[in-house]
N, C-alpha and C positions, 0 to 999 in steps of 0.2 A: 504494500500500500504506500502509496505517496500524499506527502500534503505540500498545500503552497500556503508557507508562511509570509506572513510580512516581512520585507529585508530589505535590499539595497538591490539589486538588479534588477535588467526588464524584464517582465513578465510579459513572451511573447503571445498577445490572442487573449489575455487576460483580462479581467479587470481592473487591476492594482498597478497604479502606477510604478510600485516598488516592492520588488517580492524576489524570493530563493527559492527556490524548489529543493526540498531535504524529504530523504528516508528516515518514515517514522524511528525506524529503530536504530538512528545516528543522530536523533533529536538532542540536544543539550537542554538542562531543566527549564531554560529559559523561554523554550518550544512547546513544554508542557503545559505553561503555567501562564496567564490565567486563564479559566474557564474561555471555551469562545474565542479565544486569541487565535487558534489557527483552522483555517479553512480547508476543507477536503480540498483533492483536485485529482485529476488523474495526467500531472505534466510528470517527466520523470527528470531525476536530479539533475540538477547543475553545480559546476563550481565555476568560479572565476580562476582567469589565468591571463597572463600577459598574452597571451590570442586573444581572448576574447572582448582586450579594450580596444575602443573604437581606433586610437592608432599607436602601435608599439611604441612611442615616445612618451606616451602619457604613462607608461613603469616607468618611469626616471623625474616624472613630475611632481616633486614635495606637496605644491600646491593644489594641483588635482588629485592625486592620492588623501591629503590630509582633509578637503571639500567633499569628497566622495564618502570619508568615510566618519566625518562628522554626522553628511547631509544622513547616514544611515542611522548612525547613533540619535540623532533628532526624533528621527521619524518616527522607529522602534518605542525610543522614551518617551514622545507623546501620543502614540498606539496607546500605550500600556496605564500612563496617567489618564487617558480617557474618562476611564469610570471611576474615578475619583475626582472630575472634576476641572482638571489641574492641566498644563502644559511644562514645557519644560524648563522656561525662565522662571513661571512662578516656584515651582519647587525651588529651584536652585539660588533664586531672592531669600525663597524661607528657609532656606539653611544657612544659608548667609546671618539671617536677623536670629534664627535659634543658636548658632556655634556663636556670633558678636553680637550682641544688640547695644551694642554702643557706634551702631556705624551710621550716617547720614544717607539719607535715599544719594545724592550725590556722590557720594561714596561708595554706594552698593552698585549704582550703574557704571563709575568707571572703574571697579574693581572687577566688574563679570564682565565689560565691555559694551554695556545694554546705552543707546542714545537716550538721551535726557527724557525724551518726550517719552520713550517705552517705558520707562523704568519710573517715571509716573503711574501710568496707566496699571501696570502689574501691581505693584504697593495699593492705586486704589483697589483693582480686584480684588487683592489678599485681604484689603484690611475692610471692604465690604462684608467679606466672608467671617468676618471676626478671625484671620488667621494671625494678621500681624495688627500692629497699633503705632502710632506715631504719637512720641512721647518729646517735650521739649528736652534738648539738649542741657546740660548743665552747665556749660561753659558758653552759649552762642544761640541767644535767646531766638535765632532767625532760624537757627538751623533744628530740624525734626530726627530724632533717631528711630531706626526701624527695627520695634522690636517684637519679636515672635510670642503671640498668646498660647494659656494652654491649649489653648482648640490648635492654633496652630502646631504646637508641639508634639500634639497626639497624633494629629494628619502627617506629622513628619515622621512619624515613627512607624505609622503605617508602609511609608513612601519608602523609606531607608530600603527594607527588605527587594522593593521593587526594582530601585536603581540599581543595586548589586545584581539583582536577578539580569537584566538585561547588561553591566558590564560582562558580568559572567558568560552572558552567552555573546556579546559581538569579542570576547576572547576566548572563547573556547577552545579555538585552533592554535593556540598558543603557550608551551609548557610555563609554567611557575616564572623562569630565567626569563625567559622572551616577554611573557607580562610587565614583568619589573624595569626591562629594559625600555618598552615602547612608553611606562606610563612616565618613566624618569627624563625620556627624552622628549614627549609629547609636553610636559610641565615647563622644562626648559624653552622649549619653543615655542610655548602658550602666553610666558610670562616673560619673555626677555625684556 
C-alpha cells in the first residue's frame, strides 16, 4: 500500500501542490501522526535526487537548497498546526514571549526576522486569543513586552511535542552526526 503525504515535491496529477509519495511501512512517526494527516493514494514512491531537480546546478545552490527546504518545513509545520488553530510565526512569536517575556514586539520581529507590520498583526492574533499579553515595559514607558499567558503556555506545551514530531520527521534521513551537523551549521547561517 502507498500513501501520499504532504511534503515538498510535485505531486504529479495530484491535488496537493506539495507532497512525497512514501511506503506505508518506511513511514517515520511523523507520517503516522496526527489522525487524518495522510491521504491514501495509489502513486508509488519517490525520492529526490540530483536528477530529479529541475537543472543539475540547482545541487550546488545554498540558496535554492536552503528555500526549498525551509519552503517544506513551512508547509509541513502549518499542515500540522492547523487544528490547533495556529501557523507557524504565531507558534514561534509564542515561544519566543514563553522562553523571554521581557522582549518588545520590536524585538521579537527582528529577532525571528518577521516585518514590522506582520509581527503586529501575529501578537494581535495571539493576544486576541488570550495566548500572549502586552505588558508595559519597566524601563521604557513607550515600549510593550510580549509576554506568554497560561492559556498560552498550555497551547505551547501542546505544540512543543508537534514541532519535534515534524523536525523529527523532515530529518529522519539523517543519523544523530549529520543532524547535529546541519542544525549547527543551518544556526550559523541563520544568524550570522
Amino acid at each position: 500500500m502507498t500513501m501520499s503525504v504532504p511534503w515538498s515535491c510535485s505531486l504529479t496529477g495530484g491535488s496537493w501542490e506539495h507532497a512525497i509519495i512514501v511506503n506505508v511501512n518506511d513511514c517515520p512517526p511523523l507520517l503516522r501522526w496526527p489522525p487524518g494527516f495522510i491521504k491514501e493514494d495509489t502513486i508509488s514512491q519517490e525520492h529526490t535526487t540530483k536528477s530529479d531537480l529541475p537543472s543539475p546546478s540547482l545541487a550546488e545552490d545554498a540558496g535554492y537548497l536552503l528555500a526549498r527546504a525551509g519552503g517544506r518545513a513551512i508547509s509541513e509545520f502549518n499542515r500540522a498546526l492547523q487544528s490547533y488553530g495556529m501557523r507557524r510565526w504565531q507558534y514561534t512569536v509564542l515561544v519566543v514571549a514563553a522562553d523571554n517575556g521581557t522582549r518588545s514586539q520590536r524585538e521579537i520581529g527582528l529577532l525571528l526576522g518577521i516585518d514590522p507590520s506582520a509581527i503586529v498583526t501575529i501578537v494581535d492574533d495571539l493576544e486576541r486569543e488570550g495566548l500572549v499579553r502586552r505588558e508595559p515595559h519597566p524601563k521604557d514607558r513607550r515600549t510593550r513586552q510580549i509576554v506568554a499567558t497560561s492559556a498560552g503556555r498550555e497551547r505551547l506545551a501542546k505544540l512543543r511535542p508537534v514541532a519535534t514530531t515534524i523536525s523529527e520527521g523532515l530529518l529522519h534521513n539523517l543519523d544523530e552526526a549529520e543532524r547535529r551537523t546541519l542544525l549547527d551549521l543551518l544556526l550559523r547561517i541563520a544568524h550570522e
